[in-house]
C-alpha positions in Angstrom: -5.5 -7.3 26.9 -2.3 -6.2 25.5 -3.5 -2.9 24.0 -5.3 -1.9 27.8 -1.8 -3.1 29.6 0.0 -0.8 27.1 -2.0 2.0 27.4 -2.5 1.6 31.2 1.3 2.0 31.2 1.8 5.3 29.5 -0.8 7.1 31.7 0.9 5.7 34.7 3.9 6.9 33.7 2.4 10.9 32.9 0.8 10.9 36.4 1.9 13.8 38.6 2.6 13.4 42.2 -0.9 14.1 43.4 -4.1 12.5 42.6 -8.0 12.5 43.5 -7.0 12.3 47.1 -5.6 15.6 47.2 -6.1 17.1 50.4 -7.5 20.9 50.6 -11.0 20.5 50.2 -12.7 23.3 51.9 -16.3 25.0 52.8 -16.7 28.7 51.8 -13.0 29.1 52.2 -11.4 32.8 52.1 -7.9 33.9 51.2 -5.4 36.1 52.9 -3.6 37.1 49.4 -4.2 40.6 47.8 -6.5 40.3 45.2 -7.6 41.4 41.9 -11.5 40.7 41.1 -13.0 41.0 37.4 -16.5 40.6 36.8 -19.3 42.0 37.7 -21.0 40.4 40.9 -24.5 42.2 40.0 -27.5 40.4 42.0 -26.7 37.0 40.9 -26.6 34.8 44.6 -24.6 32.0 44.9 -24.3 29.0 47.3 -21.0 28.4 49.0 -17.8 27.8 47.8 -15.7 25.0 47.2 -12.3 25.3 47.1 -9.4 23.3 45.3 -6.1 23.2 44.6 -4.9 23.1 40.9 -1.1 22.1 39.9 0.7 22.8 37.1 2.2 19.1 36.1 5.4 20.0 34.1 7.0 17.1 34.4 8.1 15.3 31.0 7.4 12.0 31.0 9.4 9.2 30.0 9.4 8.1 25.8 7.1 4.7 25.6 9.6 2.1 25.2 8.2 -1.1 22.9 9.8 -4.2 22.3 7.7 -6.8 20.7 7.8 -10.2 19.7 5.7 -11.6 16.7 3.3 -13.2 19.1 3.4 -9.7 21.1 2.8 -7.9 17.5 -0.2 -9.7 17.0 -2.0 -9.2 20.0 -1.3 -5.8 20.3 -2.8 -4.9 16.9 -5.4 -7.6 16.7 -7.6 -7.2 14.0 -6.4 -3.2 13.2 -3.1 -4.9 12.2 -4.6 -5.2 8.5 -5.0 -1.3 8.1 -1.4 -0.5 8.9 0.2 -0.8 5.9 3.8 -2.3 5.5 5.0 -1.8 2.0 4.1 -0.7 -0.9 5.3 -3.7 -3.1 6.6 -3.8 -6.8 5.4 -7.3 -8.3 8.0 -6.7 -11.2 10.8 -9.1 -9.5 8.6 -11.2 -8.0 7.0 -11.8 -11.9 10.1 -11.4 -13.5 11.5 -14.1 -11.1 8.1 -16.1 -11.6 9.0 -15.9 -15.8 12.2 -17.2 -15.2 11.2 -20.1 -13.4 8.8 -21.3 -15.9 10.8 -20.5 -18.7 13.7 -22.4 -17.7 11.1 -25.0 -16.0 12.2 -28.0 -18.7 15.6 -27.2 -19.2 18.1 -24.9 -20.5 19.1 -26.3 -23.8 16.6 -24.3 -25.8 18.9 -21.0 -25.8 21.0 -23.4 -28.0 21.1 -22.8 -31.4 19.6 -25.6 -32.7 15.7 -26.1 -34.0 15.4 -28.7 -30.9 14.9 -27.1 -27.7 15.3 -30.5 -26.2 12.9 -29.8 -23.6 12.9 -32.2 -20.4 10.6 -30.6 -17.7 11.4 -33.7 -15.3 14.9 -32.1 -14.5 13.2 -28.7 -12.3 10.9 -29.2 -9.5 8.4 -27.0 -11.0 8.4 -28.8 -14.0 7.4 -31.9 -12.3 4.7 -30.2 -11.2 3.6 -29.9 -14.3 0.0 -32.3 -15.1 -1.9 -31.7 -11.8 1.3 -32.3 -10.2 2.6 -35.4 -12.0 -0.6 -37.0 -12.6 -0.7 -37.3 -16.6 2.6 -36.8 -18.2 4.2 -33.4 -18.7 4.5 -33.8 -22.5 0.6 -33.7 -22.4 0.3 -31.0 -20.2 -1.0 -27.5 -21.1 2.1 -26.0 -18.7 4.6 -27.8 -20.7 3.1 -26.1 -24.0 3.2 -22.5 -22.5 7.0 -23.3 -21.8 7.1 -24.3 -25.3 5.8 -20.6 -26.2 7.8 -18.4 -24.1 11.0 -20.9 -25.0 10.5 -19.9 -28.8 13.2 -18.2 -30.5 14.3 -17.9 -34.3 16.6 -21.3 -33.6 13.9 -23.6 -32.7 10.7 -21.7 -34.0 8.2 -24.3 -35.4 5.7 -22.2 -38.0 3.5 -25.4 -39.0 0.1 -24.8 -39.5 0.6 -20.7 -39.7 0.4 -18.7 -42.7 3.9 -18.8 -43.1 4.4 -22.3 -43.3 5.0 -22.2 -46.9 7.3 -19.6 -46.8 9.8 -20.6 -44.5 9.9 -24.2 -46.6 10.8 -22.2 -49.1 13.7 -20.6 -47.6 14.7 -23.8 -45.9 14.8 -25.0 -49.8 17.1 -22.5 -51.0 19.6 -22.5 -48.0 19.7 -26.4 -48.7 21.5 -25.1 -51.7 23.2 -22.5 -50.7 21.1 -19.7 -52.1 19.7 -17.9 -48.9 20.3 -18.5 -44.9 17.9 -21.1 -43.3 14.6 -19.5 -42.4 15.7 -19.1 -38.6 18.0 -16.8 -39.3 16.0 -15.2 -42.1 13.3 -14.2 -39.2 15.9 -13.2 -36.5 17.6 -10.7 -38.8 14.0 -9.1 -39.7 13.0 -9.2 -35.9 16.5 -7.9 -35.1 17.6 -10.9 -32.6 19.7 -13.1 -32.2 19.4 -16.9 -33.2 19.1 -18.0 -29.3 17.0 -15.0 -28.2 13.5 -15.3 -27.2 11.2 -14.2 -30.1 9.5 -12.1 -27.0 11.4 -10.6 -24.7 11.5 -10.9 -20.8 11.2 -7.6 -20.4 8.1 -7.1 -23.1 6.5 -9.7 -21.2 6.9 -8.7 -17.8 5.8 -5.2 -19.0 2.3 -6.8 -20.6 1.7 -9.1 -17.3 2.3 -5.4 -15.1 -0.2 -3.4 -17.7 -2.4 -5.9 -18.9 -2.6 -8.7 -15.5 -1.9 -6.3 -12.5 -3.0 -2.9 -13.0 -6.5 -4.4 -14.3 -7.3 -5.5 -10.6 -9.8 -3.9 -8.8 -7.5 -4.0 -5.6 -4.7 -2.5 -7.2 -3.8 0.9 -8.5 -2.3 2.8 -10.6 1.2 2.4 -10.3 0.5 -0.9 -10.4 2.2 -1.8 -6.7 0.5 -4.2 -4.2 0.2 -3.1 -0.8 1.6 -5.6 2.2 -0.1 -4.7 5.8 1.2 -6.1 9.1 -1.5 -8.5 9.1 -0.5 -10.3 5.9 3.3 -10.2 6.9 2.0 -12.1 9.8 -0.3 -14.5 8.3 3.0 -15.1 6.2 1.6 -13.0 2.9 -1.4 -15.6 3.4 -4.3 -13.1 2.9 -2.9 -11.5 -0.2 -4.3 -14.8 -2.7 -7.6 -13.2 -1.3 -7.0 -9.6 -1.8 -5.3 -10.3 -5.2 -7.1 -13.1 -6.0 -9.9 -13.9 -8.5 -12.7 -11.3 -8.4 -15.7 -10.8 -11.1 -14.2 -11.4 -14.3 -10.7 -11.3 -13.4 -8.4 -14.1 -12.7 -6.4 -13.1 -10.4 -3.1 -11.2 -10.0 -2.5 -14.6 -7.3 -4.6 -17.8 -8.0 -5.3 -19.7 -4.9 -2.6 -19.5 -2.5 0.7 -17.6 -1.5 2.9 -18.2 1.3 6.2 -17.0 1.9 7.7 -15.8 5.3 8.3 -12.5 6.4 9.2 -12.3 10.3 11.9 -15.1 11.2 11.7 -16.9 14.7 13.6 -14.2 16.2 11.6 -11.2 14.9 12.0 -8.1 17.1 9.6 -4.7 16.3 11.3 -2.1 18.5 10.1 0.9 18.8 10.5 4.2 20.8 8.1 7.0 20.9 8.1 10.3 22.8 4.9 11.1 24.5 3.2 14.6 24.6 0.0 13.0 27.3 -0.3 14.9 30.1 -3.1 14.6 32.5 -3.4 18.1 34.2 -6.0 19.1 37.1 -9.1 20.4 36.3 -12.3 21.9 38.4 -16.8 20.0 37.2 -19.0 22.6 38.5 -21.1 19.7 40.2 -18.4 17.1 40.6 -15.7 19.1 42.5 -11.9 18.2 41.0 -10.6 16.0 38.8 -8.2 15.1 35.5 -8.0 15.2 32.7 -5.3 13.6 30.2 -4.6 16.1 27.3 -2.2 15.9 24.0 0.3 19.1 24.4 2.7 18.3 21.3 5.1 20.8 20.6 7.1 19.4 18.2 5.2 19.7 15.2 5.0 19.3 12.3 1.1 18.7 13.2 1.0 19.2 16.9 -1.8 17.0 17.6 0.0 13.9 18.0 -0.7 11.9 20.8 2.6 10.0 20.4 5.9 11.2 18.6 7.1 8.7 16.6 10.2 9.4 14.3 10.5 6.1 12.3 12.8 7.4 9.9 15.6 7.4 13.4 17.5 3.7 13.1 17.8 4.5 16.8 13.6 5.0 18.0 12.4 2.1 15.3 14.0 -0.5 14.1 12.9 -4.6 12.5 15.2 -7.4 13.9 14.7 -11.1 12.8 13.0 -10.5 9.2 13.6 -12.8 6.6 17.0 -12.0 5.0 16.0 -12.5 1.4 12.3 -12.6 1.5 10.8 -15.0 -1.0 7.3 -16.5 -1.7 5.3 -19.7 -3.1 2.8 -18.2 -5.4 0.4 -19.8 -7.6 0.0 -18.5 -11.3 -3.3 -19.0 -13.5 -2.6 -17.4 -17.2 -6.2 -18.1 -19.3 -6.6 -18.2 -22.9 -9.6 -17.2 -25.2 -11.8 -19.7 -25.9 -11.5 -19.4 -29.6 -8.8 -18.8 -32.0 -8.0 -14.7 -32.2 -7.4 -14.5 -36.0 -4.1 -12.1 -36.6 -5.1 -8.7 -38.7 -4.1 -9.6 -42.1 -4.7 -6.5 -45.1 -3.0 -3.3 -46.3 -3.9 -0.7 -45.8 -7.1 -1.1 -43.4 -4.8 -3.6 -40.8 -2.3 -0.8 -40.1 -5.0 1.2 -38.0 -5.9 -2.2 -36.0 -3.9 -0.8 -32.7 -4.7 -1.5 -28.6 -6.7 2.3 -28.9 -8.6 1.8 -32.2 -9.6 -1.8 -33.0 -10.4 -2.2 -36.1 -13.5 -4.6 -35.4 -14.9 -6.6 -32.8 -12.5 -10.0 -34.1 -9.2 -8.1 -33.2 -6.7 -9.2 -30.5 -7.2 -5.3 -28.9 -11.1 -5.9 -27.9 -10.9 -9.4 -25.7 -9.8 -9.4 -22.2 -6.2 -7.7 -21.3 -5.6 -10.5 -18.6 -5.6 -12.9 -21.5 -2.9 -14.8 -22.7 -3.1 -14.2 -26.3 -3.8 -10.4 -25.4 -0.3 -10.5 -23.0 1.4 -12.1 -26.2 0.7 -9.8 -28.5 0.9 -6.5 -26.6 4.5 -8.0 -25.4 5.5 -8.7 -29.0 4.0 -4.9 -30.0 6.5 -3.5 -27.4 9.3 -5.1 -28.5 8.9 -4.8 -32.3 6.1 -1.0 -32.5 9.7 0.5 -34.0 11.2 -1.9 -35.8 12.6 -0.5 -39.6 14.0 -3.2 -41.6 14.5 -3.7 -45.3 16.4 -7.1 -47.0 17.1 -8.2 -50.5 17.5 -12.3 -51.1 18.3 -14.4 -54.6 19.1 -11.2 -56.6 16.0 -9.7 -55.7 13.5 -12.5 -55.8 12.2 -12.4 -52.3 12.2 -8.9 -50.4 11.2 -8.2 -46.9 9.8 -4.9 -46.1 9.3 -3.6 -42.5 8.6 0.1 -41.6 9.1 1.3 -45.5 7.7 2.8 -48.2 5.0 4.8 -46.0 4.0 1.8 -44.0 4.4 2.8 -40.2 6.4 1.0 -38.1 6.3 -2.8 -37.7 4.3 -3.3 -40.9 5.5 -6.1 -42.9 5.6 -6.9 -46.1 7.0 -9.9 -48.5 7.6 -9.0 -52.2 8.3 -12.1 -54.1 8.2 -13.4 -57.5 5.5 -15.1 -58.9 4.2 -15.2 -55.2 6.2 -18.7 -54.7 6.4 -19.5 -51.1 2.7 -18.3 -50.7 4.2 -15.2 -48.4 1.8 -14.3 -45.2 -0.6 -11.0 -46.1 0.8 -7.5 -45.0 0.6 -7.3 -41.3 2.4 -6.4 -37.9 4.6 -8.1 -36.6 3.2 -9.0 -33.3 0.0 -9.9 -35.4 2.3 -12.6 -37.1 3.9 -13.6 -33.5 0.5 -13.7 -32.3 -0.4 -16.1 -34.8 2.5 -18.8 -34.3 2.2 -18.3 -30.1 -1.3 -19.4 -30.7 -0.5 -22.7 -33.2 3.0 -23.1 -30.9 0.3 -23.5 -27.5 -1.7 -25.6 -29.3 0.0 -28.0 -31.0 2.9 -29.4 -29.4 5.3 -32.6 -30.4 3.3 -34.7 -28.0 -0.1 -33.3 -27.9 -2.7 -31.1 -29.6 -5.7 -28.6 -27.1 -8.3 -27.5 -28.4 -9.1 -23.8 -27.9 -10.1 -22.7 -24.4 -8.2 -25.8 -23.2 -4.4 -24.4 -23.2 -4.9 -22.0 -19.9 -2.4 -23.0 -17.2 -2.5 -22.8 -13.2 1.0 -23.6 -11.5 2.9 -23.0 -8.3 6.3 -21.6 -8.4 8.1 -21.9 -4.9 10.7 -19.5 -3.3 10.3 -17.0 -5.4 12.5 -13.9 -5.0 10.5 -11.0 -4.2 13.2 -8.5 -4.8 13.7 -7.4 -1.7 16.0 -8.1 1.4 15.5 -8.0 5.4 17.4 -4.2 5.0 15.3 -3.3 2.1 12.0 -4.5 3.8 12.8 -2.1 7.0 14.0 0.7 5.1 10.8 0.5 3.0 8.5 0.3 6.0 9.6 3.7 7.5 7.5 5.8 5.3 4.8 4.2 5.3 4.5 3.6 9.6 5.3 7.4 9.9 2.5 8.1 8.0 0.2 6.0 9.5 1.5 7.5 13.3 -1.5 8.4 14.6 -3.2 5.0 13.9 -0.2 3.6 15.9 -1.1 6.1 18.4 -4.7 5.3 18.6 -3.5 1.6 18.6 -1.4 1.3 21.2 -3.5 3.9 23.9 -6.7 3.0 23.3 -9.6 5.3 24.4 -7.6 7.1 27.1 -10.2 10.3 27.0 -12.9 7.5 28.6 -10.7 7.4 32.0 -11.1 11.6 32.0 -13.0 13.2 34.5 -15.8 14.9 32.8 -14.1 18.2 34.0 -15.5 21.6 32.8 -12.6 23.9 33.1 -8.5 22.9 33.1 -5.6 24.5 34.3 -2.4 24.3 31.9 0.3 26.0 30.9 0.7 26.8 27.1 3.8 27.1 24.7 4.1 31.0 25.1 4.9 29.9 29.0 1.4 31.4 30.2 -0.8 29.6 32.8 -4.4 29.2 31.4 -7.6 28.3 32.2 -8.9 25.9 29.3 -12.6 25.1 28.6 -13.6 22.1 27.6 -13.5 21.2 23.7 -14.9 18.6 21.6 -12.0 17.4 21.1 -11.4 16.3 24.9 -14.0 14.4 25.0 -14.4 10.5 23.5 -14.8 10.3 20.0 -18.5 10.6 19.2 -19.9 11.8 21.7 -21.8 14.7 21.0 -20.7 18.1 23.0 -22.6 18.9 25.6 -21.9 22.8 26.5 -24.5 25.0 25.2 -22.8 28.3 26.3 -19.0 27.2 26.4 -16.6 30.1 27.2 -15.0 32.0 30.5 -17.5 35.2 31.2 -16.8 38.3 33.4 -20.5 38.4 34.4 -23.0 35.7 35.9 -25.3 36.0 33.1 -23.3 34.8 30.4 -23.4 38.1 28.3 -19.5 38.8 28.2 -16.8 36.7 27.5 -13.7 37.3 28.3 -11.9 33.4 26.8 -10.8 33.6 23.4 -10.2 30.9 21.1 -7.0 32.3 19.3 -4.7 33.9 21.5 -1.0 35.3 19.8 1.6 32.7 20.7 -0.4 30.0 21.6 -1.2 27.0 18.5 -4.4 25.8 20.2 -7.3 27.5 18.3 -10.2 25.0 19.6 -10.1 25.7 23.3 -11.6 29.0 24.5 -9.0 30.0 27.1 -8.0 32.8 29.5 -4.5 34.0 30.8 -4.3 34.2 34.8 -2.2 36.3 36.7 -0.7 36.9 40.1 -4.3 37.6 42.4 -7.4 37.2 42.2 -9.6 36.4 38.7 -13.1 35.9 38.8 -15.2 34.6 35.8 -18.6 32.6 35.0 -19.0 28.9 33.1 -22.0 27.1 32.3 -21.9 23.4 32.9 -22.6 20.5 30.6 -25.8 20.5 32.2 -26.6 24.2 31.5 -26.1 25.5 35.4 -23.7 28.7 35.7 -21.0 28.8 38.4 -18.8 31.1 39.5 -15.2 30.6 40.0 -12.6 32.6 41.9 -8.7 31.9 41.1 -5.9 32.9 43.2 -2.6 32.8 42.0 0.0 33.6 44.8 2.4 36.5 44.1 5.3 33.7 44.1 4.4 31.6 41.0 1.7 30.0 38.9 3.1 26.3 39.8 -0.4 26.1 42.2 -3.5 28.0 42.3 -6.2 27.9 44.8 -10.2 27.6 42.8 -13.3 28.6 44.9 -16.4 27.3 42.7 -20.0 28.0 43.7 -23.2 27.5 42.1 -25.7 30.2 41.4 -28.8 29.9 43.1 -31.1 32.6 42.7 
C-alpha cells in the first residue's frame, strides 16, 4: 500500500492543468489557419475526422520528497528490500575483534612472562560461556583448550608429548646450570619474538580465517567482503547466519545466529530525488485522446532515469538514528580434523611440502582450508615463510639452523652432538607449530579430547564491527547510487500500466523542437510484447514512405521514430496496434507550438 500511495503521489504531482475531460472534441472539424499539407492524399477514403487538442506540458515538477521511518522503510520495500544492497562489509574487524575476545576470554595474565598463563575463564562473560554455557566446567571444555592454543607464547609454551619434548628438557637442564637460556627463550629468539608474544600472530591469524574461512564460501567473493542489504539491516543483521551460514561442506563463515542492531529507535532514511516523469498528451487511432507518462531525463549521465537521485549530496540523502558504533552477537564454530595431521618431517623431500604442491595426501595443505589445524599452520607459514636465523649454544654443541646453508626459508635444522636431546627432524617451522597447536588442543592441565572432539562453537557478544553511524552512511552512498534505478522501480511501481494505450505523442525534445513521437517498446509495461507491425509517421496512406526517423541530430532518443512539426499544417499516416491506418492532420498556429490542434480519421476504403 505504501509503494501505490508513493507512486500515486509523484504522478499527481507531474499532471498538467488539463486532463481526459479536455473540452474540444469535434466532428469533421476544419481550420481557418494557412496551411501546409505533405503527403500524398492519392485515392485512399477516409471517414471523418476527429479533432483534439494537444499541449505541450512544460512544467517541472516538484523533486519527490521522502522521509521514512524504519517501520515506513519496510513497507515501502517489502520483500525487494533484500536486493538493495547496503554495504559491502570487511569481516577483518569484526574477526579481529571476535580473536580478541576469545583470546583474552580467561584472563590476561598469560602475556606475562611466566610458563603459567594462569588461566581463569570465569572472570569474562564469554568465558562463562564456555561448556554449553556453564554446564560442565570450563577446565573441561574444548573452548577453554582453543584459548589455551591461541594464548601460547615462548613464556608459557608446554611441548609435552611433541617431538621436541626431549630437547627443550635438555635446554631447561643446562640453563639450570647456567650453561644456556631456558628453552623459552631459546625458541623466541629462533622465532624472532618476544617472551610474551603469541607464538602466532593476530594478524597471521586473522589473515588465515579471511583466506582459508571466508573467501572459501560459496556466498562470498573474492575480495573476501560480505554484502549487508536493507533487509538484513532491518531484520537486525538476522538473515546473514543464513546467507553465511553452513552450506555443503562448509561450516560456516556465521554458525547459527547473529544479531546486532543497525537502525536505532529514531532511525530517519531521507531522501530527495528529482523527477524527469512527465505525462504528455497523446492521440489512439480508435480511442480518441489520452496520456501518456514518459521519462525525459536530461541530466545524464544515462538519461533514462526515471528518478534522479544524487546520493553522494549530504543535502538529497542522508541516514539519521543508526547505531553509533555498530556492533554484533555472532556465533563462531572453528572444526578440527578428525585425526591427527602428522607435521612434514625429512630433508630434503619436506622442503617441497607447500599449500601449492603437497607433497602427499597426509600433509596439512590437502584437508579442508576451513579447518583449524589448516588455519594454524597457514597462520604460522605467514608469520615465519621468511625467517633466516642461525645460533651457536655450549661452545658449539647444539646449533640451530633456519634458512641456511641452501635450505629455503623457514627450514630448521638442529645440529647437536652425539644427538643428545633427541632434536625434532628437519622441518618448517609452522610444521613444528603445527605439531605442538595440535598436542596443546588436546591435552590440556585439566582434560585430554580425543581427535575430532576439540572443534568449538561459541558466541561472542557486541562485537565491534569496525564501523561507526558516519562510516555506515558514507559507505551506503555508492552502493544506493548504483542501485538508482531499482529505487526508482521501487518507489513508482508500474506507472506505464495507468498509460493510455496511445499511438502517437506530442513532446518537445532537448534541441527545443516539438515532435510527434510513436510509440516504442519501451512505453509500454515491461513484457508486453509490441504490438505495431508498421510503426513509423508516413507521407502517404499506404505506408510506403516514411517520413519519422529514429536518430534525429540533437535529440538523444534513438528508439522512438519521430517527426519535427512546424508552424501549419502536417499531414502523415500511422498504423495502429491493431494494424488499421489513419490519417492525421496537425495544425500548429503561426504563434507557438505550446498547443496544436489533431484531426485523426480512419481509412475506409
Amino acid at each position: 500500500m505504501k509503494r501505490s500511495l508513493v507512486a500515486l503521489a509523484s504522478l499527481v504531482a507531474l499532471l498538467p492543468g488539463c486532463g481526459k475531460d479536455d473540452p474540444g472534441l469535434t466532428t469533421g472539424a476544419t481550420t481557418g489557419e494557412e496551411t501546409t499539407t505533405t503527403g500524398d492524399p492519392s485515392d485512399a477514403e477516409f471517414g471523418p475526422e476527429q479533432s483534439y487538442p494537444l499541449r505541450l506540458n512544460e512544467q517541472q515538477p516538484p523533486p519527490l520528497q521522502l522521509q521514512m521511518s524504519r517501520e515506513e522503510v519496510a513497507d515501502l520495500f517489502g520483500e525487494q528490500a533484500s536486493q538493495i544492497t547496503l554495504l559491502s562489509l570487511d569481516p577483518s574487524p569484526l574477526l579481529a575483534n571476535t580473536l580478541d575476545a576469545l583470546r583474552n576470554a580467561c584472563g590476561t595474565d598469560w602475556q606475562l612472562d611466566s610458563p603459567d598463563p594462569n588461566h581463569n575463564c570465569s572472570l569474562t562473560e564469554l568465558g562463562q560461556s564456555f561448556g554449553y554455557g556453564g554446564v560442565i566446567p570450563w577446565q573441561l571444555s574444548a573452548e577453554y583448550a582453543l584459548v589455551r592454543l591461541l594464548t601460547m607464547t615462548p613464556a608459557n609454551v608446554d611441548v609435552t608429548g611433541t617431538t621436541s619434548e626431549h630437547l627443550a628438557d635438555l635446554v631447561d637442564a643446562l640453563a639450570s646450570v647456567g650453561e644456556i637460556d631456558p628453552f623459552g627463550q631459546v625458541l623466541a629468539d629462533a622465532l624472532g619474538l618476544e617472551n610474551t608474544q603469541p607464538m602466532v600472530s593476530q594478524e597471521a591469524l586473522l589473515s588465515a580465517l579471511m583466506q582459508n574461512l571466508v573467501t572459501t564460501h560459496p556466498e562470498v567473493g573474492a575480495d573476501g567482503k560480505l554484502e549487508v542489504t536493507l533487509a538484513d539491516a532491518l531484520a537486525d543483521m538476522a538473515p546473514l547466519a543464513e546467507r553465511y551460514g553452513p552450506t555443503d561442506d562448509h561450516p560456516g563463515i556465521i554458525a547459527g545466529e547473529v544479531s546486532g542492531e543497525v537502525f536505532g529507535p529514531g532511525f530517519k532514511m531521507i531522501v530527495s530525488a528529482g523527477s524527469n516523469l512527465r505525462i504528455v498528451d497523446g492521440v489512439d487511432g480508435s480511442g480518441g485522446k489520452g496520456y501518456a507518462t514518459v521519462v525525459d531525463d536530461r541530466v545524464g549521465p544515462s538519461y533514462d532515469d526515471e528518478l534522479e537521485f544524487d546520493f553522494n549530496d549530504p543535502d538529497r540523502f542522508r541516514l539519521e538514528g543508526l547505531a553509533e558504533d555498530l556492533a554484533v552477537d555472532l556465533r563462531v564454530q572453528l572444526l578440527e580434523h578428525p585425526e591427527f595431521v602428522a607435521s612434514c618431517v625429512g630433508d630434503p623431500a619436506c622442503q617441497s611440502n607447500l599449500p601449492e604442491s603437497p607433497l602427499d595426501d597426509a600433509s596439512v595443505w590437502t584437508i579442508d582450508p576451513w579447518l583449524l589445524e589448516r588455519t594454524v599452520t597457514t597462520a604460522a607459514k605467514l608469520d615465519y615463510d621468511q625467517r633466516v636465523y642461525w645460533a651457536i649454544y655450549v661452545n658449539g654443541l647444539a646449533q640451530v639452523h633456519i634458512g641456511q646453508e641452501g635450505a629455503p626459508p623457514g627450514w630448521v635444522h638442529y645440529e647437536i652432538e652425539n644427538g643428545l636431546g633427541d632434536p625434532p627432524g628437519d622441518q618448517y617451522l609452522w610444521e613444528m607449530v603445527l605439531e605442538v597447536a595440535q598436542v596443546a588442543l588436546h591435552h590440556t592441565p585439566w582434560n585430554d579430547f580425543d581427535e575430532g572432539d576439540a572443534s568449538v562453537a561459541f558466541t561472542v557478544r557486541d562485537v565491534p564491527v569496525g564501523l561507526s553511524g558516519e562510516e555506515a552512511t558514507e559507505a551506503v552512498r555508492p552502493f544506493l547510487q548504483e542501485q538508482a534505478g531499482l529505487l526508482s522501480d521501487l518507489l513508482l511501481g508500474n506507472y506505464r500500466e495507468e498509460n493510455d494505450a496511445v499511438d502517437v505523442v506530442y513532446r518537445r525534445a532537448e534541441d527545443g523542437v516539438a515532435y510527434l513521437y510513436f510509440t516504442a517498446a519501451e512505453d509500454l509495461v515491461p513484457g508486453v510484447e509490441y504490438p505495431y507491425g508498421t510503426p513509423g509517421l508516413f507521407s502517404d496512406p499506404d505506408l510506403t514512405q516514411k517520413i519519422s526517423s529514429l536518430q534525429i541530430d540533437g535529440v538523444r532518443d534513438e528508439t522512438h521514430e519521430k517527426l519535427a512539426l512546424g508552424p501549419g499544417e502536417t499531414v502523415v499516416y500511422f498504423a495502429d496496434d491493431g494494424g488499421q491506418t489513419y490519417r492525421l492532420r496537425a495544425v500548429m498556429p503561426a504563434g507557438g507550438d505550446s498547443e496544436i490542434e489533431v484531426f485523426v480519421a480512419a481509412r475506409v476504403d
